[in-house]
DRENDRENVO-295132 format. One record per residue (C-alpha): residue in three letters; chain; y, z, x. Coordinates in nm, 4 decimals, always signed. Layout:
<rs>
marza, ketor, y, z, x
ala, A, Y, Z, X
...
</rs>
This chain:
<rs>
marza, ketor, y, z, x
unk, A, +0.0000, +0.0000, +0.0000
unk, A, +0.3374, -0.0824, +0.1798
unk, A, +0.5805, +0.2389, +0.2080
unk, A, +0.8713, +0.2588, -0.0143
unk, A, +1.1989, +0.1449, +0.0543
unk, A, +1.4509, +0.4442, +0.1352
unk, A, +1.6188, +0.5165, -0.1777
unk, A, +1.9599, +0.3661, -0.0718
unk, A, +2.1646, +0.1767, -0.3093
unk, A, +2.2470, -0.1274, -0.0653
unk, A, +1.8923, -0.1041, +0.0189
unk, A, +1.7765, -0.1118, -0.4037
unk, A, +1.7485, -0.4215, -0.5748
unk, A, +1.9028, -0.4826, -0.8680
unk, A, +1.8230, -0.6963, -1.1656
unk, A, +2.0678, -1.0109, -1.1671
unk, A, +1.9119, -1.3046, -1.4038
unk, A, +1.7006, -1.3603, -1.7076
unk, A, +1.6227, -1.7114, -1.6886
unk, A, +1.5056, -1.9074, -1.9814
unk, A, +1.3385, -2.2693, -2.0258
unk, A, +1.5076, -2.4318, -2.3365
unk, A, +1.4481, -2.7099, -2.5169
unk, A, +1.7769, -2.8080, -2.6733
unk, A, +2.0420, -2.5881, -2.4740
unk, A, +2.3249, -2.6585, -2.6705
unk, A, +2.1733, -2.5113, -2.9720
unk, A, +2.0250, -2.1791, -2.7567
unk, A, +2.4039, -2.1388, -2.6191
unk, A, +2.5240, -2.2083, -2.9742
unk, A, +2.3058, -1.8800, -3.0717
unk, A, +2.3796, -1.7089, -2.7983
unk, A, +2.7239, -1.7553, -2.8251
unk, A, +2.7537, -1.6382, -3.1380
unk, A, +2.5309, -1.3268, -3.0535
unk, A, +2.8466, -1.2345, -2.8118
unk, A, +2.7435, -1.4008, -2.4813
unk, A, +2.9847, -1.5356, -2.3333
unk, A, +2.9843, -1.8690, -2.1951
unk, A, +2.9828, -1.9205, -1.7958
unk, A, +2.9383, -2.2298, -1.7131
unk, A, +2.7068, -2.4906, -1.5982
unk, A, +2.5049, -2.7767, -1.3707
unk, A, +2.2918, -3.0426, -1.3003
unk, A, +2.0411, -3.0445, -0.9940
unk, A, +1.8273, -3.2556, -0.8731
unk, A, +1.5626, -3.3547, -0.6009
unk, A, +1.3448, -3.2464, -0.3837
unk, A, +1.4800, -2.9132, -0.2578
unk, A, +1.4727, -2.8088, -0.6519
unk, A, +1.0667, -2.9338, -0.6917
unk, A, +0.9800, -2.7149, -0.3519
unk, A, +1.1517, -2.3593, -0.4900
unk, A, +1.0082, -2.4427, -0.8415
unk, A, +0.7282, -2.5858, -0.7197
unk, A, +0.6908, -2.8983, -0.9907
unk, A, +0.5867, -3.1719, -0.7531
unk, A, +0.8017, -3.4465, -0.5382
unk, A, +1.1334, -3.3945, -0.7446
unk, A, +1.2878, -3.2170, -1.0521
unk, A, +1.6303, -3.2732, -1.2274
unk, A, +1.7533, -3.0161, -1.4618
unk, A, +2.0697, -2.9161, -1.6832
unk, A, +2.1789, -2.5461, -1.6116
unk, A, +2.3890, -2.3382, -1.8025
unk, A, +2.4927, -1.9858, -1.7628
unk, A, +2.6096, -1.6852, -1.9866
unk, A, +2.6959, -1.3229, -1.9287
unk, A, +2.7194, -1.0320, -2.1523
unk, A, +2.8874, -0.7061, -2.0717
unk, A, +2.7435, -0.5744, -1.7351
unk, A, +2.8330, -0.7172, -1.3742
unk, A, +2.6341, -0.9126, -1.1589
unk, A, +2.3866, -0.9795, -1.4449
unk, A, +2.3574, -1.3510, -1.6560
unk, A, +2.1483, -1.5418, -1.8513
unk, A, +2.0105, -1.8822, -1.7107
unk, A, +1.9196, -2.1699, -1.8985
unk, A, +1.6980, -2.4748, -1.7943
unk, A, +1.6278, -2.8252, -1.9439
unk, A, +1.4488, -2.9990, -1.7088
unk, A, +1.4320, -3.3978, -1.7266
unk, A, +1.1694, -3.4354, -1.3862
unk, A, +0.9052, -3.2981, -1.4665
unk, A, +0.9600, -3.3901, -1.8870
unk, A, +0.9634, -2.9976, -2.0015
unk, A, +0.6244, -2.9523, -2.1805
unk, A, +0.6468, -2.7409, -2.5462
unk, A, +0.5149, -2.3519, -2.5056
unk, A, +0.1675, -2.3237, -2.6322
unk, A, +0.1013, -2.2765, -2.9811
unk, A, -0.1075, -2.0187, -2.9513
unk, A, +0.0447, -1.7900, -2.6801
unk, A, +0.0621, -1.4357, -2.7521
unk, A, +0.3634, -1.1678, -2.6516
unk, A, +0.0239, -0.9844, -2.4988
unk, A, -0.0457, -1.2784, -2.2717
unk, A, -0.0041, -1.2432, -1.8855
unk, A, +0.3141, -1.3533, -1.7274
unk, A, +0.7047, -1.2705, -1.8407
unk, A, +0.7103, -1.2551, -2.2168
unk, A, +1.0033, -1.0953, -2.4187
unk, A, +1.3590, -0.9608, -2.3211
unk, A, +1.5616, -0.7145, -2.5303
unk, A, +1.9261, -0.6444, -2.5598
unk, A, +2.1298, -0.4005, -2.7432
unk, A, +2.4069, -0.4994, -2.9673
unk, A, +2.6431, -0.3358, -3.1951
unk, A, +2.5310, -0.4227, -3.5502
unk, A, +2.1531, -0.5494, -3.6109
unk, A, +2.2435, -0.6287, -3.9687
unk, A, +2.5104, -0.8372, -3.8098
unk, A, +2.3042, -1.0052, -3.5354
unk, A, +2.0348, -1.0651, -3.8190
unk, A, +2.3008, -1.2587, -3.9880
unk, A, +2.3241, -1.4894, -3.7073
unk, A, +1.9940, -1.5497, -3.6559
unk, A, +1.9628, -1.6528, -4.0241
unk, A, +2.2448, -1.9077, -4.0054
unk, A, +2.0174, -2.0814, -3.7288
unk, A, +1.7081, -2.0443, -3.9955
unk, A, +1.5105, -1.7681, -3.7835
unk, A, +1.3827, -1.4674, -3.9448
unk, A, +1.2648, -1.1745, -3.8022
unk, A, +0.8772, -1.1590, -3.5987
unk, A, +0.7672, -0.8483, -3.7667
unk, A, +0.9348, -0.5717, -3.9740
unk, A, +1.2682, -0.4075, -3.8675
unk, A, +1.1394, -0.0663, -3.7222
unk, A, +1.3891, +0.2455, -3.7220
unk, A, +1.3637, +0.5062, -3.4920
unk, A, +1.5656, +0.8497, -3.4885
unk, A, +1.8103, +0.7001, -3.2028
unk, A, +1.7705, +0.3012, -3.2960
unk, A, +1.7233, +0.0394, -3.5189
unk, A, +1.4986, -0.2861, -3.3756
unk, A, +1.4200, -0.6135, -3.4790
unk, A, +1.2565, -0.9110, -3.3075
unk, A, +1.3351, -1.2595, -3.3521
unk, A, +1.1751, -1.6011, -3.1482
unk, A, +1.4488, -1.9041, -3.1547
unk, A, +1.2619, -2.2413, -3.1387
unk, A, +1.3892, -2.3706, -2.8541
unk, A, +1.3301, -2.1228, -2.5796
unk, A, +1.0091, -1.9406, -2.7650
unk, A, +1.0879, -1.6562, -2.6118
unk, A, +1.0834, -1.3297, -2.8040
unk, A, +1.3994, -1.1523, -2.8016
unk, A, +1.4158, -0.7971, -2.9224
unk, A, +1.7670, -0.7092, -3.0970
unk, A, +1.8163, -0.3125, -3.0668
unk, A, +2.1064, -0.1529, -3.2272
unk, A, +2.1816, +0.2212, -3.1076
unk, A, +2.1852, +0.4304, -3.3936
unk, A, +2.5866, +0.5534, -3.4118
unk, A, +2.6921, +0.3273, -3.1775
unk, A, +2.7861, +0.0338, -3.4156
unk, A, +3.0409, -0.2046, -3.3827
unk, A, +3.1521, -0.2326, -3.7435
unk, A, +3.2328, -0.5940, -3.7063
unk, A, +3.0363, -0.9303, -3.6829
unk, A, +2.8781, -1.0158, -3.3354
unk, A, +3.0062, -1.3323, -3.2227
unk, A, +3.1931, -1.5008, -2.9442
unk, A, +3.3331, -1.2235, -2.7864
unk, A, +3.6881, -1.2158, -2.9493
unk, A, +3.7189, -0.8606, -3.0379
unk, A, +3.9473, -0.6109, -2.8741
unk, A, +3.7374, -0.5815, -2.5521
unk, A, +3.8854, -0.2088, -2.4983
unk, A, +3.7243, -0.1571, -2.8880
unk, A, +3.3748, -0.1490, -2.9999
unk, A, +3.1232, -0.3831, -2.8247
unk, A, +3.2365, -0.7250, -2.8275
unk, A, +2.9359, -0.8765, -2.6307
unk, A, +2.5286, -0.8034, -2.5760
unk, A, +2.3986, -0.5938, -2.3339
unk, A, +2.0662, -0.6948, -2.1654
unk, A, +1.8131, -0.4026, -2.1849
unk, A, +1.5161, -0.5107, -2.0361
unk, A, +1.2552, -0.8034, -1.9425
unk, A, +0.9155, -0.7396, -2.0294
unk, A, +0.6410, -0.8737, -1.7875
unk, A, +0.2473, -0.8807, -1.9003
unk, A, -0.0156, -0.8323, -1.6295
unk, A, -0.3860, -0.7726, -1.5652
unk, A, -0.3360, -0.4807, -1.3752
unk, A, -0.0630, -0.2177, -1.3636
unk, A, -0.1328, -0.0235, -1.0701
unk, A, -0.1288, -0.3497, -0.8676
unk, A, +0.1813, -0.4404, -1.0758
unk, A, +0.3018, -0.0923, -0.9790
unk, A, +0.2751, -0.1479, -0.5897
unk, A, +0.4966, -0.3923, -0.6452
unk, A, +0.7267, -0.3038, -0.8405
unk, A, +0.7924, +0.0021, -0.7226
unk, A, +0.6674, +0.0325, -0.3454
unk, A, +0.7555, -0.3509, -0.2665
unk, A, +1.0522, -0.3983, -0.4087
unk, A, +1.2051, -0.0473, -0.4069
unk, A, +1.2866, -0.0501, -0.7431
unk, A, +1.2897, +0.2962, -0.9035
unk, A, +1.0784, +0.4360, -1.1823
unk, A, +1.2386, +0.4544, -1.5286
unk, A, +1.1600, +0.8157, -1.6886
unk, A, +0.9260, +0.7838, -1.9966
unk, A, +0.8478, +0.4141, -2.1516
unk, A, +1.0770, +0.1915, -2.3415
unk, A, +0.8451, +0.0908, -2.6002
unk, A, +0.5587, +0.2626, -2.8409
unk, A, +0.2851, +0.1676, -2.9992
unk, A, +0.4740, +0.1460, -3.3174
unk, A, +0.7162, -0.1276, -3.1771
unk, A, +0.4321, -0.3657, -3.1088
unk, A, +0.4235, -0.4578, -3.4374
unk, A, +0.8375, -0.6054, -3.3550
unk, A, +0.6515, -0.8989, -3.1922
unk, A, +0.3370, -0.9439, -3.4358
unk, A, +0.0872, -0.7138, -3.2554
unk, A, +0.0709, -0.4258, -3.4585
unk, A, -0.2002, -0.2199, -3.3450
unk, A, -0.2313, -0.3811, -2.9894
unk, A, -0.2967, -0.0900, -2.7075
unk, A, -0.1154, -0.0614, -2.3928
unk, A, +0.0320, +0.0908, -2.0784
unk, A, +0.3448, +0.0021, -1.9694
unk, A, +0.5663, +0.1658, -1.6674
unk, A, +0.9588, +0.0449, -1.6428
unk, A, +1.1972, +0.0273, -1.3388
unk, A, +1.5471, +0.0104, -1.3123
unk, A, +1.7497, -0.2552, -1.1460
unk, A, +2.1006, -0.1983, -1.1267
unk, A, +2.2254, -0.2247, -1.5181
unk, A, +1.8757, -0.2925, -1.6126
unk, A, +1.5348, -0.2834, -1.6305
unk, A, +1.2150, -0.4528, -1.5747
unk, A, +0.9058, -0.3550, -1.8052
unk, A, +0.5395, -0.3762, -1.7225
unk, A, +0.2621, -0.3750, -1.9292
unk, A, -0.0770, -0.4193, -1.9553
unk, A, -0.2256, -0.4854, -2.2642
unk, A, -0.5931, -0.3243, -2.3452
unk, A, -0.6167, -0.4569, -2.6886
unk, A, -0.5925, -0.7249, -2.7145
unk, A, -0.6096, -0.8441, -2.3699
unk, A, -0.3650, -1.0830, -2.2452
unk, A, -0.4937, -1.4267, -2.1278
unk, A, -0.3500, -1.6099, -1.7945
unk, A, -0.1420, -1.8743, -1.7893
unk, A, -0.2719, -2.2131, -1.7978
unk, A, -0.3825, -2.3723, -1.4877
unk, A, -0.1579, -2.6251, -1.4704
unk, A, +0.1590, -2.4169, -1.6579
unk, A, +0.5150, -2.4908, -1.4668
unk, A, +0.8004, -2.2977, -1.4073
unk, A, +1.0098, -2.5951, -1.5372
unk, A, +0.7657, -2.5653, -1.9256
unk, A, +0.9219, -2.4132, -2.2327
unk, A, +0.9559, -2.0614, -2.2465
unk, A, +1.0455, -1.7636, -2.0553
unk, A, +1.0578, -1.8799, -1.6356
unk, A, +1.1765, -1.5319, -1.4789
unk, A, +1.3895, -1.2231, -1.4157
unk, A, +1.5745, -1.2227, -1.0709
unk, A, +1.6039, -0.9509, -0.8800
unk, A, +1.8720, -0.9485, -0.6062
unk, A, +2.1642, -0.7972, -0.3703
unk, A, +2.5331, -0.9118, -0.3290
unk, A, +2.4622, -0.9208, +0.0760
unk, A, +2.2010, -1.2040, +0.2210
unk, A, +2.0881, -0.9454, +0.4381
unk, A, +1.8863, -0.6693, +0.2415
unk, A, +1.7501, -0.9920, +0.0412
unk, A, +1.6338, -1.1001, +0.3415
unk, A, +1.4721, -0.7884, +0.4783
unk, A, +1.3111, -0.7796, +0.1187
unk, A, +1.1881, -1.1117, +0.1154
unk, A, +0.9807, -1.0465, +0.4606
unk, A, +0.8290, -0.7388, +0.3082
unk, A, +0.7074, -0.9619, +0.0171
unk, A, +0.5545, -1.2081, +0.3223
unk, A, +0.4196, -0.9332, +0.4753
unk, A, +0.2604, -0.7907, +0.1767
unk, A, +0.0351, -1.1245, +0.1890
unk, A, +0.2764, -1.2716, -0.1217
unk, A, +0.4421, -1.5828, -0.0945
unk, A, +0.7817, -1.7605, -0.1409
unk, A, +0.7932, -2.1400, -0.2763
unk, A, +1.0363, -2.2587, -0.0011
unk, A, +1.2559, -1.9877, +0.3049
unk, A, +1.5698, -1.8570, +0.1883
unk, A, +1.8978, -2.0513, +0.2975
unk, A, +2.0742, -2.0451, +0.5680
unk, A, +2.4232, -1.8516, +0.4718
unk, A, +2.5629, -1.6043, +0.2622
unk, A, +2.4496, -1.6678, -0.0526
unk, A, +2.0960, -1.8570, -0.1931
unk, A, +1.7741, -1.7807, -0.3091
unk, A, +1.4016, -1.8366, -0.3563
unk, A, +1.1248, -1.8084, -0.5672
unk, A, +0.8481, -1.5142, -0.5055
unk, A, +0.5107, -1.5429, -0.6690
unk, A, +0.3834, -1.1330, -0.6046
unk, A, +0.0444, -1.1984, -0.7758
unk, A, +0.0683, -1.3009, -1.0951
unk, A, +0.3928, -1.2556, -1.1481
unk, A, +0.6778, -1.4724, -1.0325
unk, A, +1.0120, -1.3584, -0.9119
unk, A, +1.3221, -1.4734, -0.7858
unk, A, +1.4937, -1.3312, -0.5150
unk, A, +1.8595, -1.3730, -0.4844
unk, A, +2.1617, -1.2459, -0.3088
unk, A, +2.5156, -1.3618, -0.4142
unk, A, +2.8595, -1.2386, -0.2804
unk, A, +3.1558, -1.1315, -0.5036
unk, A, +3.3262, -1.4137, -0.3951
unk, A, +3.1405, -1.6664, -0.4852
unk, A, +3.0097, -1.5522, -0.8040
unk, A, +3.1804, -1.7896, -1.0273
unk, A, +3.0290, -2.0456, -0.8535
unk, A, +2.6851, -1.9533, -0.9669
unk, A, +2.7841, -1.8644, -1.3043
unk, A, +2.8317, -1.4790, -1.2968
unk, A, +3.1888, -1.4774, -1.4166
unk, A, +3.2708, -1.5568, -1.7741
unk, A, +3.4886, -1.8770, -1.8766
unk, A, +3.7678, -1.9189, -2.0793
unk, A, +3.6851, -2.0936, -2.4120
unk, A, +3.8287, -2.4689, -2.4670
unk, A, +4.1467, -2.5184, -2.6420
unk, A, +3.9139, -2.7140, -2.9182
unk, A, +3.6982, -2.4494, -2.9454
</rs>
C-alpha cells in the first residue's frame, strides 16, 4: 500500500471538473443554464494529441463547453465528440454499474429546479425522498444520461426560481453547488488505497447516501458500501454495490461515448500535480499520454478501473480553460 501523502493543503488534491459526454450540448447548457450554471465558455480540439490523452484511436475532434456554479476552481465540462462519432449510452446500464455514474448538487428550491426539469420534459428517476435536514430528487436528461441528484437543504431555500444566475448574488443562492461525483467499483478497499493513500485525498466523516436514497436513482433495495473523500469544495463518492452487483464497462466503451467521462482532480501549481502523477506511475497505474511541459496541462489516469484526470491550472490562466464565468450576450 503506498504511504499517505502529508496532510498539507498544497500537497491535497482538490476536486476541479465534472466532465460530461453530451449528445446535443446546446440543449444540456440550455438546462444547465437555467438550473443556475453559469456559462464559461468554450472550444473545439482536434487531432492526435486529443486521441492519445483520451485514448480513442489516431485522432478525435470535439466541441467543449464549460460552466461553473458557485465554488472556485471547480466547472462542469462538456464533450461532443465528432472523431470518434459519440456512440449512445447503453440502454440497459444501471446507476450500480462499475465506472463514474451520478453527480449531485445542491440548490436552493427543489420544487423550483423540478420546474425546470419539466419544461425540458424530464421527470423525476424515483420518488422525491425527504430527510430531516434535506429534500432529494433525481432526474437523467437525455442527452448526457447521466443521473443527476438535485438536493435542496432543508431551511436553506432560495425563495425564488433557479435560473441563469441573475439574482442578487450577495442574496440567497443564485447558482448550483456541486456536491459530489459518485464512482461504482468492484472493490472498495482497493478503491480506498487509492483514493485515500494515492491521492491524499481525505476521508469524509460518515456516508453521503443511505440505503433509502437508492431508490432516487431506481434501485430501491440495492445494498452497498460506500466511503467519500473530500477534494477542496467537494467530494468524490465510492461505492460498491453488493446487490445488485455492478457490471464493467464494455470492452470496447470510450471516454469520448455518451455519458458520464470523469471527475478531475487537481492543484493550481504544475508541481504537486506532477509529484502526484509519479506516485500514480509508481503505484503500477498508468497515464494515457506525460503531462505537458509548462505551467498548466493535464492528463488522463486510469487507477484500476477507474479513470481520472489529473490537472493543475494557475489563477492566471483560468479563464482560459473555462474556470471563470462569462458575461451573458447582449441578445441573451
Amino acid at each position: 500500500m503506498t504511504a499517505p501523502v502529508e496532510d498539507r493543503d498544497d500537497a491535497l488534491p482538490r476536486v476541479v471538473q465534472v466532465a460530461l459526454c453530451t449528445s446535443d450540448i446546446p440543449r444540456t447548457v440550455a438546462l444547465l443554464s437555467d438550473l443556475g450554471f453559469r456559462d464559461a465558455g468554450g472550444r473545439v480540439f482536434s487531432g492526435p494529441l486529443l486521441a492519445e490523452v483520451q485514448e480513442l484511436g489516431d485522432d478525435g475532434a470535439t466541441v467543449i463547453w464549460w460552466l461553473v456554479g458557485d465554488q472556485d476552481y471547480l466547472q462542469l465540462e462538456l464533450f461532443h465528440h465528432t472523431v470518434p462519432v459519440q456512440r449512445p449510452r447503453p440502454a440497459d446500464e444501471r446507476v450500480c454499474d462499475l465506472g463514474w455514474s451520478r453527480w449531485t448538487i445542491e440548490v436552493g428550491d427543489l420544487d423550483a429546479a423540478t420546474a425546470v426539469f419539466a419544461r425540458y420534459g424530464i421527470a423525476p428517476m424515483g420518488p422525491v425522498v425527504t430527510d430531516a435536514d434535506s429534500r432529494r430528487a433525481c432526474f437523467r436528461d437525455p442527452w448526457t444520461a447521466v443521473p443527476l441528484e438535485v438536493v435542496e437543504m432543508v431551511g436553506r431555500r432560495d425563495d425564488g426560481a433557479l435560473g441563469g444566475g441573475r439574482r442578487d448574488p450577495t442574496g440567497p443562492r443564485a447558482t448550483p453547488r456541486i456536491v459530489a461525483a459518485t464512482v461504482s467499483v468492484p472493490d472498495l478497499e482497493r478503491a480506498r488505497a487509492t483514493f485515500v493513500d494515492l491521492l491524499g485525498m481525505p476521508l469524509v466523516d460518515g456516508a453521503l447516501h443511505r440505503a433509502e436514497h437508492e431508490a432516487l436513482w431506481g434501485l430501491d433495495g440495492a445494498r452497498s458500501r460506500s466511503f467519500a473523500v473530500r477534494g477542496g469544495d467537494a467530494a468524490l463518492e465510492v461505492v460498491e454495490y453488493l446487490e445488485p452487483r455492478g457490471r464493467p464497462a464494455p470492452a470496447d466503451r470510450l471516454l469520448s461515448d455518451q455519458g458520464f467521462m470523469h471527475a478531475a482532480v487537481g492543484h493550481e501549481d504544475i508541481a504537486p500535480l506532477r509529484r502526484l502523477a509519479d506516485r500514480v506511475l509508481a503505484a503500477g497505474h498508468r497515464l494515457t499520454a506525460p503531462l505537458p511541459d509548462g505551467s498548466s496541462g493535464g492528463t488522463y489516469a486510469w487507477c484500476d478501473d477507474v479513470s481520472l484526470e489529473l490537472f493543475a491550472v494557475p489563477p492566471e490562466e483560468r479563464a482560459a480553460y473555462g474556470f471563470d464565468p462569462e458575461p451573458p450576450p447582449a441578445f441573451g
